[in-house]
C-alpha positions as MATLAB code, in Angstrom:
seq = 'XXXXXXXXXXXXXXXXXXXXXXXXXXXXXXXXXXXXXXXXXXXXXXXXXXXXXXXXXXXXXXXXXXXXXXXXXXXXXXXXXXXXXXXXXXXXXXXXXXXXXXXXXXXXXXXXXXXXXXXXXXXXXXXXXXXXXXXXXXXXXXXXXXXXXXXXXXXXXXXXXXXXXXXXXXXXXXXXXXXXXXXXXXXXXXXXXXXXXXXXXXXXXXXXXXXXXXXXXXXXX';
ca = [
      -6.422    0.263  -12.517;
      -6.224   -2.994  -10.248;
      -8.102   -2.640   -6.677;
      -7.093   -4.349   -3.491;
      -3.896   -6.713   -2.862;
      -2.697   -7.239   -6.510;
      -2.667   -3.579   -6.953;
      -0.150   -3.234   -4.162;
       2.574   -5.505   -6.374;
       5.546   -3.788   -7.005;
       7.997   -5.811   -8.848;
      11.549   -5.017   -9.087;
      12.473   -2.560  -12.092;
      15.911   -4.484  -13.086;
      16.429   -8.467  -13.399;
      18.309   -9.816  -10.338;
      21.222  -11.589  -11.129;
      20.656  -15.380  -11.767;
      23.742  -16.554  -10.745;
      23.993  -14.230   -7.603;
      20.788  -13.934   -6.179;
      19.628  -10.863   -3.618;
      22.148   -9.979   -1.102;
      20.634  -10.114    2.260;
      20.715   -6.371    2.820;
      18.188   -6.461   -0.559;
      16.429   -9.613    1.224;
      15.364   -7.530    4.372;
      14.775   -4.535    2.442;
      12.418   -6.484    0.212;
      10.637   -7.796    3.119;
       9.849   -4.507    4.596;
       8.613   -3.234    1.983;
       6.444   -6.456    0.396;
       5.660   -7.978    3.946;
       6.371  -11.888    4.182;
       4.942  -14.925    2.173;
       2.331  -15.573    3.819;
      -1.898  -15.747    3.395;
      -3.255  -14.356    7.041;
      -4.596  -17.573    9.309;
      -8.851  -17.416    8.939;
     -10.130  -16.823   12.896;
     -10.218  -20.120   14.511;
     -14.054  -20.500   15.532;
     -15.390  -21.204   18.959;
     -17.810  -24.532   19.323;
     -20.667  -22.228   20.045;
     -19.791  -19.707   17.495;
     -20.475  -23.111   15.168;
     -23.208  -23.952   16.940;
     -24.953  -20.058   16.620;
     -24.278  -20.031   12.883;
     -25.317  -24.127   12.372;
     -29.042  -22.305   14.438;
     -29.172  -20.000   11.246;
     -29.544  -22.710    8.999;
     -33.171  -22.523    7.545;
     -33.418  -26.609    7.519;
     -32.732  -25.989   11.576;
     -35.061  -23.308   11.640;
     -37.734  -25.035   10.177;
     -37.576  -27.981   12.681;
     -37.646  -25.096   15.833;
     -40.604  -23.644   13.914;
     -42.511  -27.047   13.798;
     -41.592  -28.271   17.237;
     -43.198  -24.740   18.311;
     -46.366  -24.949   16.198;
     -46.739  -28.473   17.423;
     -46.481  -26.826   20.771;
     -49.026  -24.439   20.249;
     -51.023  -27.044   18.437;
     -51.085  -28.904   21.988;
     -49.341  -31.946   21.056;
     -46.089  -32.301   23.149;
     -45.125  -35.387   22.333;
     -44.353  -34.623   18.662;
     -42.756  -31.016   19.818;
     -40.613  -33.066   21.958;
     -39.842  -35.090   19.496;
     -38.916  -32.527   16.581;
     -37.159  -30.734   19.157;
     -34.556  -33.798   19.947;
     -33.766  -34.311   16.373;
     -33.244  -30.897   15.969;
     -30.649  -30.766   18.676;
     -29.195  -33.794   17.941;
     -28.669  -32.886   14.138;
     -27.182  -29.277   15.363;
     -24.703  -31.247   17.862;
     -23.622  -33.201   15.086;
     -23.245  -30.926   12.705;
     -21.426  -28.746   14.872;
     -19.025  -31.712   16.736;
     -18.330  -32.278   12.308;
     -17.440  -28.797   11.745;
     -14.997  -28.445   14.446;
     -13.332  -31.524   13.364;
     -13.022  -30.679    9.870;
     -11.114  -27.434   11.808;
      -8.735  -29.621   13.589;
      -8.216  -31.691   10.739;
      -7.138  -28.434    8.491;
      -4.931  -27.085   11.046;
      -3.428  -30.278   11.791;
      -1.895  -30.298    8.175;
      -0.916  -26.649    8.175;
       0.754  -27.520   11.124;
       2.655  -30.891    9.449;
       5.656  -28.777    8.087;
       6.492  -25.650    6.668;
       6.623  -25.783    3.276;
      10.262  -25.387    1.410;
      12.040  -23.341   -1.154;
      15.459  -23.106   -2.832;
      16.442  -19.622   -3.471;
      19.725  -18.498   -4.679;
      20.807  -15.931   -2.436;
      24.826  -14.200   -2.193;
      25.717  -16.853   -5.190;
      24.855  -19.849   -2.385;
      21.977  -22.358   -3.477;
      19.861  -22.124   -0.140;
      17.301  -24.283    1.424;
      14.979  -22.091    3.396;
      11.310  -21.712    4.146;
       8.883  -20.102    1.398;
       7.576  -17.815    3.848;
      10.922  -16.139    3.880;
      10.844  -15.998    0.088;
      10.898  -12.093   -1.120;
       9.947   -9.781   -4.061;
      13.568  -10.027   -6.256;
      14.265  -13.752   -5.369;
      16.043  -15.748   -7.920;
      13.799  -19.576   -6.771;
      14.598  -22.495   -8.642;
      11.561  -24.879   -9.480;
      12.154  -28.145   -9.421;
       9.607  -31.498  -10.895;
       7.672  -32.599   -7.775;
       7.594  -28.935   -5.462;
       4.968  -26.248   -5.807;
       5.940  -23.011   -6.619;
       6.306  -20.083   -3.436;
       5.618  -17.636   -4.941;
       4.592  -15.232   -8.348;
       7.419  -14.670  -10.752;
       9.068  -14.809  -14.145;
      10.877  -17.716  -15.519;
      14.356  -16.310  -16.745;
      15.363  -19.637  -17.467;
      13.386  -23.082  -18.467;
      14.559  -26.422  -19.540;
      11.018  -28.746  -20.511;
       8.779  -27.248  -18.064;
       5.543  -28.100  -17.334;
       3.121  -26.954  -14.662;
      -0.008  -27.921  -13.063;
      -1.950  -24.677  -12.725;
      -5.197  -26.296  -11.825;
      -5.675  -24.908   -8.884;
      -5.874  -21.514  -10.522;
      -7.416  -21.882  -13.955;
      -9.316  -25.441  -13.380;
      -7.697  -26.669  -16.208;
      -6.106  -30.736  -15.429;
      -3.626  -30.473  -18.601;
      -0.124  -29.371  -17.501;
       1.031  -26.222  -19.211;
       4.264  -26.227  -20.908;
       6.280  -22.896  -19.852;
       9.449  -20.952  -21.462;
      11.756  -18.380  -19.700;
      10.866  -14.861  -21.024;
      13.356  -13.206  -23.140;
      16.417  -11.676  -21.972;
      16.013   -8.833  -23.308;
      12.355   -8.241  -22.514;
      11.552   -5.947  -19.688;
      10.008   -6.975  -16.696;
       6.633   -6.178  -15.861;
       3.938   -7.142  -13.177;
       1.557  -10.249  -13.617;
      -1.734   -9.767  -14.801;
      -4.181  -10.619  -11.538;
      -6.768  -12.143  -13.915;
      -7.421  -13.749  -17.231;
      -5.075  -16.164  -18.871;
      -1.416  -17.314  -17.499;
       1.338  -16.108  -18.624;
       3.332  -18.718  -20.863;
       6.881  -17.460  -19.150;
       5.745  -17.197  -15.422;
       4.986  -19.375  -12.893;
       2.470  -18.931   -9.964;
       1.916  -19.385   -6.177;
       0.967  -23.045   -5.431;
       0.757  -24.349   -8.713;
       2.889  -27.464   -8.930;
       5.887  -28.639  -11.296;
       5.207  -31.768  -13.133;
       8.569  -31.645  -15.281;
      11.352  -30.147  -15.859;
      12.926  -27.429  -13.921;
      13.683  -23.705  -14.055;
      14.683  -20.360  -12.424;
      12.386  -17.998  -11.574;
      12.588  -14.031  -10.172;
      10.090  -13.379   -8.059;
       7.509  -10.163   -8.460;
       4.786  -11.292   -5.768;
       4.420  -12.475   -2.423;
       1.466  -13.632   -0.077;
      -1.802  -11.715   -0.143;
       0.181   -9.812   -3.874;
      -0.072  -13.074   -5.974;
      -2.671  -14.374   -7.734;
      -3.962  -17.258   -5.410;
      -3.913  -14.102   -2.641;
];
């Protein structure tokens, strides 16, 4: 039995109807219950939060440790001197990290990501944090996919799932069969031929998927 956020997946029993979509009364209730479509935002760290874990580094610690045997050893021009480049290096180091920082939430912060769902028998443009369990999303060449689901329909699909398996080659993917039950996705191990994944991306083709998992539930969670 699965542990921790995939076990929590609770797909829909019954297909939602491709050509319909959730109502939005099934939309909210979804949400409740799943939660949005979202990973949780790491705690931003402080510069001297940076600076107190960049001191723990043992090629830091090393340099403090020579500057103070040099110290001891009576010669305070090279502790001085150890002791500069150690501060200098840290204050670099540091001034890097917190850049890198700003540089990752400057992209998160570009624009949110988009989905089409099919939603009350409208096509609808809306953000894929809004995407829920029992979506019917369409996956078109070019966008990454919101969310965890099963295809129910396919026409010469191919997806980049790199970012989960490692592997460059594009995997060609077919709907599962209509009459073939649903079931949840397997949190490890191989990809399924007939579903698609959370921020894998479509190289050709396009398709309609029914979502089972959201956020922290899918695989890349």
């Amino acid at each position: 039995m699965n542990e921790g956020p995939h076990a929590a997946r609770q797909p829909p029993l019954t297909r939602t109807d491709s050509t319909l979509g959730l109502a939005q009364e099934a939309v909210i209730a979804s949400r409740q219950a799943q939660g949005r479509n979202a990973l949780p935002t790491p705690p931003r760290r402080g510069f001297l939060r940076i600076v107190g874990q960049v001191l723990r580094e043992p090629m830091f610690l090393l340099l403090l440790a020579a500057a103070g045997l040099y110290l001891l050893l009576g010669d305070l021009g090279e502790s001085l001197l150890l002791l500069t480049f150690a501060l200098l290096s840290i204050g670099l180091v540091a001034v890097q990290e917190r850049r890198s920082e700003r540089a990752v939430e400057a992209l998160q912060a570009m624009g949110s990501p988009q989905a089409s769902v099919r939603r009350e028998g409208r096509l609808q443009r809306i953000a894929a944090s809004d995407v829920v369990v029992g979506d019917i999303l369409l996956l078109e060449e070019g966008e990454r996919v919101a969310a965890d689901g099963v295809l129910v329909s396919a026409e010469q699909l191919a997806v980049d799932e790199s970012l989960l398996t490692g592997e460059s080659v594009p995997v060609d993917k077919s709907a599962l069969a209509p009459e073939a039950p649903l079931s949840e996705l397997s949190a490890e191990g191989d990809t399924q031929p007939w579903a698609a994944y959370a921020g894998t991306l479509v190289v050709r083709g396009h398709a309609q998927m029914q979502v089972l998992a959201v956020g922290l539930a899918t695989r890349s969670g």
